[in-house]
N, CA, C and O atoms as a MOPAC input file, in Angstrom:
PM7 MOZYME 1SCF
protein

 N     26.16400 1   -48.65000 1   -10.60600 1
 C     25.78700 1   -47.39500 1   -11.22400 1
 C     26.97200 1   -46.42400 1   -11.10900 1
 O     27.41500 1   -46.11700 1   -10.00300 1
 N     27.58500 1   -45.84700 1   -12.47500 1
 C     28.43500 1   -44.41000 1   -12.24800 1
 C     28.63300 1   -43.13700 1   -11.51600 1
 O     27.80900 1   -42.26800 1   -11.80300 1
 N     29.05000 1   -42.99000 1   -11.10900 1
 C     28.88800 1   -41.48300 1   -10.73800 1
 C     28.23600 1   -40.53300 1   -11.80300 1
 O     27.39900 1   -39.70400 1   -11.44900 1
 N     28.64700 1   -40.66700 1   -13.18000 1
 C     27.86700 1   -40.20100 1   -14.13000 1
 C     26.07300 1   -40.19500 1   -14.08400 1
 O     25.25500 1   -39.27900 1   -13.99700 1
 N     25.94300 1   -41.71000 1   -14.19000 1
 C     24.33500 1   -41.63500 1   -14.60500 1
 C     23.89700 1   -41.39000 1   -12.83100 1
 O     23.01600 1   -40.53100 1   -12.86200 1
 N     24.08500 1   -41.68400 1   -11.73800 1
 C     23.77700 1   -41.07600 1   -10.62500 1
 C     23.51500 1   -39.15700 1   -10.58500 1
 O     22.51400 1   -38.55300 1   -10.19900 1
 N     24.38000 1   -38.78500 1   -10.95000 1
 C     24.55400 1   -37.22400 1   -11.00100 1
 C     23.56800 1   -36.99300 1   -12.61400 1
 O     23.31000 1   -35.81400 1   -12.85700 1
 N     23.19900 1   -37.73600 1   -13.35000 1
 C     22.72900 1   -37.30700 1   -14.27800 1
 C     20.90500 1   -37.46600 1   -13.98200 1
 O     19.97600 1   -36.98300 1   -14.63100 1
 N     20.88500 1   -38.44700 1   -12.59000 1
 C     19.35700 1   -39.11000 1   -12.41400 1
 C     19.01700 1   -37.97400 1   -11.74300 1
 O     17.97800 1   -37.38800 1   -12.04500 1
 N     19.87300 1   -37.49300 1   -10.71000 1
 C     19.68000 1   -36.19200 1    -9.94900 1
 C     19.61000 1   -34.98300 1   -10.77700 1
 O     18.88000 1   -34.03000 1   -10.50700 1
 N     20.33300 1   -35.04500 1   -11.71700 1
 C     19.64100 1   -33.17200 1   -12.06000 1
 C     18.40000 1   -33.77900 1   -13.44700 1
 O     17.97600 1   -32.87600 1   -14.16800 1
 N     17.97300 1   -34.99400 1   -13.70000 1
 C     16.64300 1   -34.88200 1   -14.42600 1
 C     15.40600 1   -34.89600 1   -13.52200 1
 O     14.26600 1   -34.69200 1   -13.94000 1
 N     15.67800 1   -35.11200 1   -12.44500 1
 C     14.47700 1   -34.83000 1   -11.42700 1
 C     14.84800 1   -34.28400 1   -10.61300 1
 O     15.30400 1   -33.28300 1   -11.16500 1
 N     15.08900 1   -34.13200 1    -9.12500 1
 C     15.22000 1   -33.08700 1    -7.80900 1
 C     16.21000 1   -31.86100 1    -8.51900 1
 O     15.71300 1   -30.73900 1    -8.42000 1
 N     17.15600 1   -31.90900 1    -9.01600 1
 C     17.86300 1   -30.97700 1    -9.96500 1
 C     17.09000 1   -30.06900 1   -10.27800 1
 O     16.85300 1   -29.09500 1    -9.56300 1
 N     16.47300 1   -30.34000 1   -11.69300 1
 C     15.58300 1   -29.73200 1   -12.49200 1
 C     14.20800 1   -28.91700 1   -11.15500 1
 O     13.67900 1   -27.82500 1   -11.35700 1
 N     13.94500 1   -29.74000 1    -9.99700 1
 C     12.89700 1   -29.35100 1    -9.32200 1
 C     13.38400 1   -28.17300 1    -8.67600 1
 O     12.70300 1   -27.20100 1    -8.34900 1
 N     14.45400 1   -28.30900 1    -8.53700 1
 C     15.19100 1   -27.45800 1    -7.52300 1
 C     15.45700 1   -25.80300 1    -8.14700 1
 O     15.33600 1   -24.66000 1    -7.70700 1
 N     15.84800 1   -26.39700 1    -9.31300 1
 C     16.08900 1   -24.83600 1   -10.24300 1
 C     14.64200 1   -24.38900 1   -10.31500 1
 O     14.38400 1   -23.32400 1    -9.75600 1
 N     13.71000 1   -25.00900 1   -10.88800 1
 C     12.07400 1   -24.13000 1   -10.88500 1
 C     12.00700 1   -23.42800 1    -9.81900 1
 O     11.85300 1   -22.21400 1    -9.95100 1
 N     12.09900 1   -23.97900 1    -8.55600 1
 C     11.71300 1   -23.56600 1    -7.16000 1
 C     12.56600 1   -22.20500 1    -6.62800 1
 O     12.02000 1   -21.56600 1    -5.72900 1
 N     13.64900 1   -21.80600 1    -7.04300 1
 C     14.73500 1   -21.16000 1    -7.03800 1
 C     14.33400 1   -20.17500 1    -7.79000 1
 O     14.14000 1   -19.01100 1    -7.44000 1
 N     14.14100 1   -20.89400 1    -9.39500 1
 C     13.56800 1   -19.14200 1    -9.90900 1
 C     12.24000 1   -18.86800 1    -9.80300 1
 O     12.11600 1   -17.80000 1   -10.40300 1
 N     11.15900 1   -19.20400 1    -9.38900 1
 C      9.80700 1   -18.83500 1    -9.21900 1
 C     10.32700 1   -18.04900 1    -7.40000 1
 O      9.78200 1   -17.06900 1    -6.89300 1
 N     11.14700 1   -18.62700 1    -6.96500 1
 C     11.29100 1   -17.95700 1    -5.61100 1
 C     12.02300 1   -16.36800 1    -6.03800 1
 O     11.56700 1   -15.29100 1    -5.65300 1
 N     13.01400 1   -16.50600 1    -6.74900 1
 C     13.79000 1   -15.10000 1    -7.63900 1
 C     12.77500 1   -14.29700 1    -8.18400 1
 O     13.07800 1   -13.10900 1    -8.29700 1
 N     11.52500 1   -14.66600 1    -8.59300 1
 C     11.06100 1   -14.03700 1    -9.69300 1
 C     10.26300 1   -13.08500 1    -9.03600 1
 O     10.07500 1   -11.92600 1    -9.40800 1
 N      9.70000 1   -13.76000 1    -7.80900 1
 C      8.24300 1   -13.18000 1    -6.79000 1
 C      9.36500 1   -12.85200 1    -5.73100 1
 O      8.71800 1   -12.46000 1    -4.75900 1
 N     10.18000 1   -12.82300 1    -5.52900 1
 C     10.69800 1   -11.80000 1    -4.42400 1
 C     10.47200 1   -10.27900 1    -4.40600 1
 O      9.79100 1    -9.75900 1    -3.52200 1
 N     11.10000 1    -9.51100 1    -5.47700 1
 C     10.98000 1    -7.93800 1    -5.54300 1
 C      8.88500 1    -7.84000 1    -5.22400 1
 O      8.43200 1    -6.73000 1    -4.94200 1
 N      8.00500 1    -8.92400 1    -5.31000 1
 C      7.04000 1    -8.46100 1    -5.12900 1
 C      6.39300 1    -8.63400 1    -3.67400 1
 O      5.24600 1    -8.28800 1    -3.39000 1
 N      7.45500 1    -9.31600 1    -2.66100 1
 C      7.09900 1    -9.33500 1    -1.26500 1
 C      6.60000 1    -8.28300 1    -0.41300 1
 O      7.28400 1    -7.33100 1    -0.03700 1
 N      5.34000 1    -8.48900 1    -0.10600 1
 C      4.98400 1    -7.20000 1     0.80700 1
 C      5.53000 1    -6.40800 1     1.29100 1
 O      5.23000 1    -5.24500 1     1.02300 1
 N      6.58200 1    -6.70000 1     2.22900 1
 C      7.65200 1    -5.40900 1     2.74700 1
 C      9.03200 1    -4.90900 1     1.78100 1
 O     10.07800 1    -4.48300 1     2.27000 1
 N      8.82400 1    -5.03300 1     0.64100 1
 C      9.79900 1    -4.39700 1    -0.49700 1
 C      9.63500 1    -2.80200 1    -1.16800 1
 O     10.20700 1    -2.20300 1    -2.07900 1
 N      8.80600 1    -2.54700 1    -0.44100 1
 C      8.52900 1    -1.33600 1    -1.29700 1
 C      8.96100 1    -0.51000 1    -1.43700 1
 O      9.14300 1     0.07900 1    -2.50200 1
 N      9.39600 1    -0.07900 1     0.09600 1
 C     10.70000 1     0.58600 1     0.31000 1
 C     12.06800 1     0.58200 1    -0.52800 1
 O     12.43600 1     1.49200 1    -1.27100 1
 N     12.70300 1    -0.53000 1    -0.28700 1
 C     13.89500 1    -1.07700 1    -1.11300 1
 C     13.66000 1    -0.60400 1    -2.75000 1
 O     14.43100 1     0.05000 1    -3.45100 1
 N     12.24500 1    -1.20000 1    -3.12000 1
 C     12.15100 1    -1.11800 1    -4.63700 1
 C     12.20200 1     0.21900 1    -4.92600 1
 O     12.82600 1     0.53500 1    -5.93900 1
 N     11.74600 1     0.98300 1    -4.34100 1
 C     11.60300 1     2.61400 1    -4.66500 1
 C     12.95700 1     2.94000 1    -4.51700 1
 O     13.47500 1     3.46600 1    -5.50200 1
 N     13.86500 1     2.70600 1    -3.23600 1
 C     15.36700 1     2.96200 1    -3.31000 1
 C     16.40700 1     3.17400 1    -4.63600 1
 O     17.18400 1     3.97900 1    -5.15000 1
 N     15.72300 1     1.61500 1    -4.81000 1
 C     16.57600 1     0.85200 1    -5.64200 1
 C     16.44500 1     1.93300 1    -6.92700 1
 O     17.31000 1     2.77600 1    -7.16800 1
 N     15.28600 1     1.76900 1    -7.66100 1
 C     14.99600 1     2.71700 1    -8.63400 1
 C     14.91700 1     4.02900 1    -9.07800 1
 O     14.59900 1     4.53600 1   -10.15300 1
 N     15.53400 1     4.76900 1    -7.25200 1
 C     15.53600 1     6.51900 1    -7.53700 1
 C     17.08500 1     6.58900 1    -7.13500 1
 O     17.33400 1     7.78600 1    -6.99000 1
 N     18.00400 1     5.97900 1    -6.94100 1
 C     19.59500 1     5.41000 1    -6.83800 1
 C     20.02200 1     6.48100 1    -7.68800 1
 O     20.58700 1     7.50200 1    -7.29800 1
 N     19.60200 1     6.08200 1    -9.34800 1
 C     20.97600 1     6.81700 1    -9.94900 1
 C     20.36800 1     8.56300 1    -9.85700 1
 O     20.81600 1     9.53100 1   -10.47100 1
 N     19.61700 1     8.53400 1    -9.21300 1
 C     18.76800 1    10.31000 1    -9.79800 1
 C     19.88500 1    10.67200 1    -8.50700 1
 O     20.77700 1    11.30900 1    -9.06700 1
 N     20.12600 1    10.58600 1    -7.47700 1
 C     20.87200 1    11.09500 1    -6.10600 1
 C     21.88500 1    11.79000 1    -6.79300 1
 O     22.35400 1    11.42800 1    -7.87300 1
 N     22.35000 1    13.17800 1    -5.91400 1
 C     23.11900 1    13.93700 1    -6.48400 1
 C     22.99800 1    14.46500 1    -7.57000 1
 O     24.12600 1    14.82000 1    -7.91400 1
 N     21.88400 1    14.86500 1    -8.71900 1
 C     21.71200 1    15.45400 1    -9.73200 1
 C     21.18900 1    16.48000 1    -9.26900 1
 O     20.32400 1    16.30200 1    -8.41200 1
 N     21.48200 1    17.70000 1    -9.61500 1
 C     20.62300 1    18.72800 1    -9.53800 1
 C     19.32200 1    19.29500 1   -10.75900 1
 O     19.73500 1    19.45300 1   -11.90800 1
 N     18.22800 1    19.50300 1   -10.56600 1
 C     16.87000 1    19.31400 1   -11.12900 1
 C     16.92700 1    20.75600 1   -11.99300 1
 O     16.82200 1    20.65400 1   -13.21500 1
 N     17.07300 1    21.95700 1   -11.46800 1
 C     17.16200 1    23.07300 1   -11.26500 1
 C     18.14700 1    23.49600 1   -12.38600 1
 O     18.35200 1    24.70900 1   -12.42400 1
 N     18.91400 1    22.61000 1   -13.47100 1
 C     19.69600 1    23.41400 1   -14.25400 1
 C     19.24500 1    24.20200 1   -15.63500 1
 O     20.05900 1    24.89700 1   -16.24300 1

């Protein structure tokens, strides 16, 4: 067997499994219980240093 069809058997199965698992893990992170903090950070970032009042 090639190095080709070896590396090609691996990313049509554990490959391919591996990327799902990776982005379903990416996708449900920002919704982890202790994020809330961060997420609110994250999203009031660019307002810092503006003044409201002009």
């Amino acid at each position: 067997m090639s190095t080709y069809d070896t590396l090609r058997h691996f990313a049509d199965s554990y490959g391919l499994a591996i990327m799902v698992l990776v982005f379903v893990v990416l996708c449900l992170w920002p919704f982890r219980p202790g994020a809330r903090a961060d997420n609110h950070k994250a999203a009031n970032m660019i307002f810092e240093g503006q003044d409201d009042g002009e």
